[in-house]
C-alpha positions in Angstrom: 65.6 196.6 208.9 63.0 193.7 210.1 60.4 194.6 212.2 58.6 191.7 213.7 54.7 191.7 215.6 50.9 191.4 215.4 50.5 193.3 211.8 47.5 195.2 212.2 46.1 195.4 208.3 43.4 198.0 208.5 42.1 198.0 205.4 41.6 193.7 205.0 40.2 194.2 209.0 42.5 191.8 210.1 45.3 191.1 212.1 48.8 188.1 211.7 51.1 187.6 212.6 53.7 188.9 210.2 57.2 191.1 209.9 58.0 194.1 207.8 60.9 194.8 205.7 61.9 198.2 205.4 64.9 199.6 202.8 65.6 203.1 202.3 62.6 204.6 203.8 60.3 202.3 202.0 58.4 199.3 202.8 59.5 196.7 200.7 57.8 193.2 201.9 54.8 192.4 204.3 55.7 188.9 205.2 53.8 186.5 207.7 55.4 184.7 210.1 55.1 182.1 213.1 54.9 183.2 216.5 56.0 186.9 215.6 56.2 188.9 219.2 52.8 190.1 221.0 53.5 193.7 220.3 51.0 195.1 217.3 52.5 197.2 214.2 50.0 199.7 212.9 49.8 202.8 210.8 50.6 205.7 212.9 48.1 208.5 213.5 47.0 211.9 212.0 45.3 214.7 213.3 43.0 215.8 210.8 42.5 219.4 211.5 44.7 220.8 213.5 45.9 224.9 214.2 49.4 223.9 215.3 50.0 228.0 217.0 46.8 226.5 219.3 49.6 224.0 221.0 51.1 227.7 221.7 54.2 225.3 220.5 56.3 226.1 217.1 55.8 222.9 214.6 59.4 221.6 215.8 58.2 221.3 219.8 55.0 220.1 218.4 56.1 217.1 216.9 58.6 216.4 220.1 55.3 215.6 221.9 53.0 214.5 219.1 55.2 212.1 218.3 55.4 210.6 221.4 51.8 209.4 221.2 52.0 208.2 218.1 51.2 210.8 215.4 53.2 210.9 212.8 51.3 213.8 210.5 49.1 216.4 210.8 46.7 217.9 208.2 47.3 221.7 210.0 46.0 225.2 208.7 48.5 227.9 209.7 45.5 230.8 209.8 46.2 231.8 213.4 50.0 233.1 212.0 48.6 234.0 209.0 46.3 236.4 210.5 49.5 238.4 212.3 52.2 237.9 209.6 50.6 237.0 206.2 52.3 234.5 203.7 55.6 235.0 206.0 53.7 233.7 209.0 53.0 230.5 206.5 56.2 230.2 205.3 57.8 230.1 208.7 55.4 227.2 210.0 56.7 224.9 207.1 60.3 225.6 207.4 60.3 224.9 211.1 58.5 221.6 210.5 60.8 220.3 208.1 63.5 220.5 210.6 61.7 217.5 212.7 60.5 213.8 211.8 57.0 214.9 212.0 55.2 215.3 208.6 53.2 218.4 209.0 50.7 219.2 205.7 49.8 223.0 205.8 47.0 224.6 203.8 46.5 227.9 202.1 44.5 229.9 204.7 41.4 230.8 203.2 40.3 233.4 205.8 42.6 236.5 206.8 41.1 237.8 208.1 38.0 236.0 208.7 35.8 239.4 208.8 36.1 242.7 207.6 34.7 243.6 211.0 37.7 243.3 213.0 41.8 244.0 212.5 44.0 241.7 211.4 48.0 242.2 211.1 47.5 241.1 207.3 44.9 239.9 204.9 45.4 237.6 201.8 43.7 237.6 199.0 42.7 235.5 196.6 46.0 235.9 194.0 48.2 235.4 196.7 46.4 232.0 198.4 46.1 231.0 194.3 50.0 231.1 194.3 50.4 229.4 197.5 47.9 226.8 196.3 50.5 226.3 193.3 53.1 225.5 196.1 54.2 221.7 196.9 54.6 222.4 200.1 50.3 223.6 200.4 48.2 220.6 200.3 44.7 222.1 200.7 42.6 225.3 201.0 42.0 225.8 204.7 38.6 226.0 206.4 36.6 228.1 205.1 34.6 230.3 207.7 33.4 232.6 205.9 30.2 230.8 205.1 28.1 234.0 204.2 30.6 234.7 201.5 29.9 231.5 200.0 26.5 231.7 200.5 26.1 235.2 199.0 28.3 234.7 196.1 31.4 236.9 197.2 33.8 236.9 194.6 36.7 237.0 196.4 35.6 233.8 198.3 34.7 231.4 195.2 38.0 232.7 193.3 40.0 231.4 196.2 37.7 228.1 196.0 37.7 227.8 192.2 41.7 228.5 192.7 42.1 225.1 195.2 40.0 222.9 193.2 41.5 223.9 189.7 45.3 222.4 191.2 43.2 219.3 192.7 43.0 219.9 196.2 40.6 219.3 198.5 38.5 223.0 200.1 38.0 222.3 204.1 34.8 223.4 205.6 33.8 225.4 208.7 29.9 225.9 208.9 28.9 226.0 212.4 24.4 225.4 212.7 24.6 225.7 208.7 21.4 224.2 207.3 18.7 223.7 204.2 19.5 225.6 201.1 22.9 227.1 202.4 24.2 224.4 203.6 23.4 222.9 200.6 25.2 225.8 198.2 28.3 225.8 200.6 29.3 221.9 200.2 27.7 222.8 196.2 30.7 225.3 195.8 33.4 222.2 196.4 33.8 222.2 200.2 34.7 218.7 201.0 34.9 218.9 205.4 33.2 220.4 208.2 34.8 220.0 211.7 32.3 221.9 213.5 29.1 219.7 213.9 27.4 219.5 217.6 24.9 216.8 217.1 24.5 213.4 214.8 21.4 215.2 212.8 23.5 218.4 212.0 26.5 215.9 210.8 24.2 214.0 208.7 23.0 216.5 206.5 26.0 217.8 206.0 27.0 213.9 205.2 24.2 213.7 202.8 25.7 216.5 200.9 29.1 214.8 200.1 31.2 215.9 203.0 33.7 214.2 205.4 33.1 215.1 208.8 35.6 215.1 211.2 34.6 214.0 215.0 36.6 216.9 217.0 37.8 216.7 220.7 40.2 219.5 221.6 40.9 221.5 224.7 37.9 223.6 224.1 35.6 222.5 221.6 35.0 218.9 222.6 32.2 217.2 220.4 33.7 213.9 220.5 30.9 212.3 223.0 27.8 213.6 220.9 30.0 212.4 217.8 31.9 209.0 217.9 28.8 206.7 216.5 29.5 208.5 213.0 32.6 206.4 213.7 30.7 202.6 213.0 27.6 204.0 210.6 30.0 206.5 208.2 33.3 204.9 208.4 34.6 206.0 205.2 33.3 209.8 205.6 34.8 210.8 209.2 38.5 211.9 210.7 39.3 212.7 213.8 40.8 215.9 214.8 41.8 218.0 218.1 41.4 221.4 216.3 42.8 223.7 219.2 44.8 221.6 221.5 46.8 223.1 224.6 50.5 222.5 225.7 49.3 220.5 229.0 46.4 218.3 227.0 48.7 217.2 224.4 51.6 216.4 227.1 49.1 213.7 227.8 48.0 212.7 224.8 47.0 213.4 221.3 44.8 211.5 218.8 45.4 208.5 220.6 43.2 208.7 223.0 40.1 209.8 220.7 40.8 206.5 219.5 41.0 204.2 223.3 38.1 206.4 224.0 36.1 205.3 220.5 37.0 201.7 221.2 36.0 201.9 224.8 32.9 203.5 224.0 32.3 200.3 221.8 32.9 201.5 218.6 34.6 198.3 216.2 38.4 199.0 216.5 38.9 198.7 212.4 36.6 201.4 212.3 38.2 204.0 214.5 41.4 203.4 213.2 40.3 204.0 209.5 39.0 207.3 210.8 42.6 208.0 213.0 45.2 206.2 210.4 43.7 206.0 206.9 40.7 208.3 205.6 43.0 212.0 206.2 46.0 209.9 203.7 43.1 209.3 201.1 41.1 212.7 201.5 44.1 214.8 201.5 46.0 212.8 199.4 48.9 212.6 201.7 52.5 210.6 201.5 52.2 209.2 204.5 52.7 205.0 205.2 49.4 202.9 205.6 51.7 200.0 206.1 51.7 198.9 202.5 54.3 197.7 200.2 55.6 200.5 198.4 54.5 202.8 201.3 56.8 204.8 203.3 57.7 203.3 206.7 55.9 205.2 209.0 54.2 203.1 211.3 54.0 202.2 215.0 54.4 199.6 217.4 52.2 199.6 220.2 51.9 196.9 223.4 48.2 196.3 222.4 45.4 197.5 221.1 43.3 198.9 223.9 45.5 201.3 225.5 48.0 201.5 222.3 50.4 202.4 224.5 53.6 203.5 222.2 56.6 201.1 222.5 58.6 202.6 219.1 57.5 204.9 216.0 58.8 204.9 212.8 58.8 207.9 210.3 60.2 207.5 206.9 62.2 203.8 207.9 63.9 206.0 211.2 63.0 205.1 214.7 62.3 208.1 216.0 60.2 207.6 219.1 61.3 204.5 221.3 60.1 203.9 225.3 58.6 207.6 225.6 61.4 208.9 224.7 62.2 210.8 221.3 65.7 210.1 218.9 66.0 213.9 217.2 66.9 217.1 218.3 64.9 220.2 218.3 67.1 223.2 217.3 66.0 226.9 218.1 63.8 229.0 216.0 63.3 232.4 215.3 61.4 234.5 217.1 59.8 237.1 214.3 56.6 239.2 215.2 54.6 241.6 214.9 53.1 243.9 217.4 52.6 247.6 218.3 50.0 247.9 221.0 51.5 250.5 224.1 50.6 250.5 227.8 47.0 250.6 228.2 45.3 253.3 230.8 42.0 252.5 233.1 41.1 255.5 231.2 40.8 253.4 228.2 38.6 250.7 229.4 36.3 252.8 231.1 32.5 253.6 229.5 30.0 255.3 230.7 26.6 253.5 231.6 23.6 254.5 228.8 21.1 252.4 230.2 21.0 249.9 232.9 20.7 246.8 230.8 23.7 245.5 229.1 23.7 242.7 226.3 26.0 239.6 227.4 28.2 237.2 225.9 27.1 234.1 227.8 30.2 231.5 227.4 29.7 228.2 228.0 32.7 225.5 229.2 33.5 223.1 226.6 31.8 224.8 223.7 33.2 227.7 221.0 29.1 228.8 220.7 27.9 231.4 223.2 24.9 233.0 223.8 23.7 236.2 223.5 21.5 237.3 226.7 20.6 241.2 228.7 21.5 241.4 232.5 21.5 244.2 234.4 24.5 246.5 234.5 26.0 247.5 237.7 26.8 250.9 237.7 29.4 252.8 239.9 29.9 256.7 239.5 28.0 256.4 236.2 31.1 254.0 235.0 29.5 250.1 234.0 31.7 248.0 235.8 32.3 243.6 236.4 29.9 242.3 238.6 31.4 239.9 240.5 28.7 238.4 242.3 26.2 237.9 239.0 29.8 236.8 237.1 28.7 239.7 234.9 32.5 240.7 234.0 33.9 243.3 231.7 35.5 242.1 228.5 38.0 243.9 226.6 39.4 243.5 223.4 42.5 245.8 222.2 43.8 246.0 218.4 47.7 244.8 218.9 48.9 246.0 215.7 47.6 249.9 216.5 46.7 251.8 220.1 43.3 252.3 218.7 40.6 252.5 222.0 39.9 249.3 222.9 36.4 247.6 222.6 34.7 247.0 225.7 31.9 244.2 226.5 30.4 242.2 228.9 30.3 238.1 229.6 29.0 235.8 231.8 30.5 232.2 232.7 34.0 232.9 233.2 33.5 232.8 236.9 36.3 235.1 238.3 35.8 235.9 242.1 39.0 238.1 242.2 41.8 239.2 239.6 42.0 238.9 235.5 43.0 237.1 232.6 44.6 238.5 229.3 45.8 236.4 226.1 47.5 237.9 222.5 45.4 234.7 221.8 42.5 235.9 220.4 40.9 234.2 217.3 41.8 235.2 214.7 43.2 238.4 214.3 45.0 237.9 217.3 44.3 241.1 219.6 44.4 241.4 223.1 41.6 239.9 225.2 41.0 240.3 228.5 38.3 239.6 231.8 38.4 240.6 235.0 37.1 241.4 238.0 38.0 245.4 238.2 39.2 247.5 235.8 42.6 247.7 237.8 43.5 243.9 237.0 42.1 244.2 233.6 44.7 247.1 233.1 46.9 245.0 234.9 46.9 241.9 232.9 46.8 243.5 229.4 50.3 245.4 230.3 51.8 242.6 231.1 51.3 240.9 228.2 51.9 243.9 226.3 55.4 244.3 228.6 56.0 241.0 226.5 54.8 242.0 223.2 52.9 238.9 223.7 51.7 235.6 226.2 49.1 234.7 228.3 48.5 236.6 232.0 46.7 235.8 235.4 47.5 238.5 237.6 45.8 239.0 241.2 46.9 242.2 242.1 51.0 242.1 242.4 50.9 238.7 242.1 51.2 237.7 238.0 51.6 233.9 236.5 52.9 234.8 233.1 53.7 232.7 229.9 55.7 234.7 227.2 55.2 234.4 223.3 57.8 235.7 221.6 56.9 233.8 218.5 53.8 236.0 216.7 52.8 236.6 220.3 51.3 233.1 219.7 53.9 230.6 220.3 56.7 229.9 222.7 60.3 229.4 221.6 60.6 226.9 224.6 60.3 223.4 225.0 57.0 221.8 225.0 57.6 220.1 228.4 58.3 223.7 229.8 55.8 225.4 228.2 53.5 222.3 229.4 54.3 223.2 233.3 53.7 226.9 233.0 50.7 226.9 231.3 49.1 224.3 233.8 50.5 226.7 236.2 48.1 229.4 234.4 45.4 227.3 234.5 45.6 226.8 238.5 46.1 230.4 238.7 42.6 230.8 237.3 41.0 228.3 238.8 42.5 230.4 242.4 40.8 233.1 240.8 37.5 231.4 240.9 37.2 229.8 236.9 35.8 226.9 236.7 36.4 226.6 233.0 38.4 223.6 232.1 40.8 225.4 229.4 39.6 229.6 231.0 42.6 230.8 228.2 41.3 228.3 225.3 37.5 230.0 225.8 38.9 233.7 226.2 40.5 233.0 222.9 37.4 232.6 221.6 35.2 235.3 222.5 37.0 237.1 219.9 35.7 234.9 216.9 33.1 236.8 215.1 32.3 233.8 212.8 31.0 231.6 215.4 27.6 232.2 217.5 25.8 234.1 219.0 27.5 237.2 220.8 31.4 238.0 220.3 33.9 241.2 220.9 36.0 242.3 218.4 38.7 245.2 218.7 35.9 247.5 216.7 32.8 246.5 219.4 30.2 244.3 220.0 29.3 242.1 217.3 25.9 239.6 216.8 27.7 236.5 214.9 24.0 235.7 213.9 23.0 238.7 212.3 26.6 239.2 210.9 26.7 243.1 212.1 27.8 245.2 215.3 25.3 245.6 218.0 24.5 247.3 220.9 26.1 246.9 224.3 23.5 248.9 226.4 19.8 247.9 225.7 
């Protein structure tokens, strides 16, 4: 097979015309030519960091779409399974992707569960990640949030380290506002990434310290505006990455348009794509095509190189993507889980006032970070209930994997006028979360995602927009297209509601992350992320 365009070399930083050769899979001659076609061949793109169960897509309907924008590989940490089905959870999410084009690299999860403060369907510990680390199919320790334990010497933590670097690979970072000393003994103990830098100063000391950063725009976290000059001054320490990306956002697009938007922004295009095409194949050490002889063919041809729009992509020497439209079939999956949680009561959710100040999770659109702030309660019948009018709202978070009494909080930002939201998305032990206006719709929502042993609810009273996960209550078994549509649907159901949140389920998810800033609610209460304890509601 010939190919024949503009040869975009990324690593000479330049582009000729030129034609490839391609035999069995491989790249066998780089050949330039006269007046080869105006269409550009190019390395394909990779997602650097990337929770696949985020998509709420198994890896098979995953790729259907990612490949359509040209990514052919993903560097993907399967902790959000991991957290509600153990090694299984792992082994299913590599299995499925080796039944599609797509070359997904999963790590060794290095965090379930990421505290001891909250319930998780399984932990791992540091024998079994060192025997998935001895696994081909592992390519990488996953992020590692538990900064204190690194910090603070916890055994359990540096054996899994020590166990990643002894086989050679690479330990991925996650140290949110991590400075000075610790910062300095975290990227010490071998931690190679971070993906969770908010500013250029933050990024740089971490840079300083021998780590790759990569620039991260996904569907909630979105840092890729404060970012992208890393892009031109570090170009051979920075990735880019979608972390978390939703059904709808990546029906749209995927890492190609971090990399229109860095070239547009005026960063130099050979830059950007080293940062999209190259530095995750060298960091990770991956077997994916650069378009090099020897290489495999996995490349793309794309109608020019400002909106790279994607005319054919090649994985391993097979067309597999040609005019938006993709050559391979997506067969069903299984559907295993794991979940327990029964019909919840507005008995349940109900607490009694003890003061009339309460401490609040203060969310904020766009960020995972929240803030931690007191407002007054309002109080009805002695009962502290959602104020709708201060967008005060009751939280509630609800162990799935027991009927233990659920946790009850407060947060601010969500915006709700009227009705509730629930998720089984809830990083990353995966409970139930919910927020609402009354504790009627809470109750409301959170049954009808437990009706489904798992999905994502917007209910108003007996009106319900609801997206079933039959896969670890985290993923669909359906097509990405049609989970696309009725997620979107979601989305405009909440915004009805009165969200103004540009991904309301994405930031939900999140209130249940105790590793990250400020204020967060686990199933076992209120917990200060800063302090690294359970605090107070009532002050």
């Amino acid at each position: 097979m010939i190919v024949s365009g503009q040869i975009v070399d990324i690593r000479a930083r330049r582009i000729f015309s030129g034609e490839v050769l391609v035999e069995a899979g491989k790249i066998v001659a780089i050949r330039k030519t006269e007046n080869a076609p105006q269409q550009f061949i190019m390395p394909g793109f990779i997602d650097s960091h990337v929770h696949i169960e985020s998509s709420m897509l198994v890896p098979a309907q995953f790729a259907e779409l990612a490949l359509l924008h040209g990514t052919v590989a993903t560097v993907s940490d399967p902790h959000e399974i991991a957290n509600v089905l153990g090694v299984d959870g792992v082994k299913f999410m590599i299995e499925n992707g080796k039944t599609v084009p797509l070359k997904f690299f999963f790590g060794a999860p290095s965090c379930v569960p990421a505290t001891a403060f909250e319930t998780s369907g399984f932990a791992i510990d540091s024998a079994q990640t060192a025997a998935l680390l001895n696994d081909n199919d592992i390519w990488y320790l996953g992020e590692m949030m538990n900064f204190p334990g690194v910090v603070f010497d916890d055994p359990e933590v540096h054996a899994k380290i020590k166990a990643s670097l002894a086989v050679g690979k690479p330990v991925d970072g996650h140290a949110p506002l991590l400075v000075g000393e610790q910062l300095a003994k975290y990227a010490a103990a071998g931690i190679s990434t971070d993906h969770e830098c908010t500013n250029i100063a933050e990024a740089e000391e971490k840079l300083k310290l021998g780590m790759k950063i990569l620039i991260r725009e996904g569907s909630a976290a979105r840092d890729f505006d404060m970012l992208f000059p890393l892009i031109d001054k570090y170009p051979d320490h920075v990735m880019l990455c979608t972390d978390d990306c939703h059904p709808d956002e990546l029906q749209k697009g995927h890492i190609n348009i971090k990399v229109k938007k860095a070239i547009a922004n005026g960063a130099h295009i050979f830059n950007v794509l080293k940062a999209a095409c190259l530095n995750p194949v060298e960091h990770y050490k991956l077997p994916v095509g650069t378009l090099r002889v020897g290489d495999a063919a996995d490349f793309l041809v794309v109608n020019d190189l400002k909106n790279f729009e994607i005319v054919r992509v090649f994985v391993d020497g097979k067309l597999v993507v040609e005019n938006a439209k993709t050559l391979f079939e997506v067969n069903p999956c299984l559907t295993l889980n794991n979940f327990s949680r029964e019909t919840i009561s507005l008995q349940q959710i109900e607490i009694q006032a003890k003061s009339k100040k309460v401490r609040t999770i203060v969310a904020r659109d766009g960020e995972l970070l929240t803030e931690s702030e007191v407002f007054d309660a309002k109080i009805e019948d002695g009962k502290a209930v959602s104020d709708v009018e201060n967008d005060v709202l009751k939280i509630v978070v609800a162990c799935r994997y027991s009927n233990n009494a659920p946790a009850i909080g407060f947060i601010k930002g969500i915006g709700l006028k009227k009705g509730a939201l629930a998720c089984s998305i809830a990083h990353d032990s995966h409970n139930l979360i919910a927020v609402g206006t009354s504790d009627e719709e809470i109750c409301n929502a959170l049954n009808k995602v437990i009706e489904s042993k798992g999905g994502l609810a917007a209910t108003d009273g007996n009106s319900a927009v609801h997206l079933p996960l039959p896969v670890a209550g985290l993923m669909s078994d359906q097509s990405g297209n049609e989970v696309a549509a009725l997620y979107h649907h979601l989305n405009m159901k909440a915004a009805e509601l009165g969200s103004t949140l540009r991904a309301p389920f994405m930031t939900l998810a999140f209130m249940a992350l105790l590793v990250i800033p400020a204020l967060k609610l686990g199933d076992k209460g209120l917990f200060d992320a800063t302090k690294f304890e359970f605090t107070d509601l009532f002050v």
